[in-house]
C-alpha angles and dihedrals in degrees: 000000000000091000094044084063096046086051087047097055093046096052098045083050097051092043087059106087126246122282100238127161129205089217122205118309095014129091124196146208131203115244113205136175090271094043135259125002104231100242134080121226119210130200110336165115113242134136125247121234117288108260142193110183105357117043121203108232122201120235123208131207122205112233100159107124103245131190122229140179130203127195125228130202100188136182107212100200099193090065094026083231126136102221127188122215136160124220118214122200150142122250124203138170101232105232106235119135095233093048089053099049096055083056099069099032089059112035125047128230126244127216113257151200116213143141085275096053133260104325135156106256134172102204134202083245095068093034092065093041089053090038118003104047098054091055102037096051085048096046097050096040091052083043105051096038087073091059140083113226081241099054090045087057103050087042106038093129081053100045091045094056093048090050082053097050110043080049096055084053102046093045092052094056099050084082 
């Protein structure tokens, strides 16, 4: 008797779904055993489906705004210098559904430690390894081998915002 109870309340435990939340600055998707569920949650507390054998898991997308900073060694041709420079931006996942989704439909998650607990997250820093880094080093590179490190110097507000513009639009085409 005592032992039928004890497996009662243990299975009526295990069948309630696991507490997640989607924190600030995230949203998530439920991955089940037949893929994502269609809708994005944003920033919340909810609990997943009650499960047996397969368990739901909840996914979570970085969407926090986040400064970084790459390093160039650079070679200018018209002046047969090596010049070192460091280029400072900010780095954010637009938040349009589509985009998202491609997101996770096209990078997997990793298993990670945070203030919040262990949880799957794809995060802005892999985002910008896997899409970010490749353009900007060739943009700037193409951009800044044109120049003189004079005229770099007398035009930086002009060459910035050529640098920002040819990598918006790089970045918008690798879809």
């Amino acid at each position: 008797m005592r032992m039928s109870l004890l497996l009662a309340v243990a299975f009526s435990l295990s069948a309630c779904g696991e507490v997640v939340e989607v924190p600030p600055a995230h949203i998530g998707k439920v991955l089940t055993r037949s893929g994502y569920k269609p809708d994005n949650v944003p920033p919340s507390k909810f609990r997943l489906e009650p499960c047996m054998a397969y368990c739901d898991r909840l996914i979570l997308l970085e969407l926090a705004d986040k400064g970084m900073e790459e390093e160039f060694q650079l070679f200018m041709p018209r002046d047969q210098l090596n010049v070192s420079f460091d280029l400072r931006f900010t780095v954010a996942v637009r938040d349009d559904p589509v985009e998202i989704d491609r997101i996770f439909d096209r990078v997997p998650a990793k298993l990670a430690e945070s203030e919040y607990g262990r949880r799957w997250e794809i995060d802005v820093d892999r985002l910008y390894e896997t899409y970010g880094r490749p353009v900007i080093r060739e943009v700037v590179r193409t951009i800044m081998a044109r120049f003189t490190i004079n005229e770099v110097a007398s035009s930086r507000e002009e060459v910035n915002a050529e640098i920002t513009r040819a990598v918006i639009a790089e970045l918008a085409a690798t879809h």
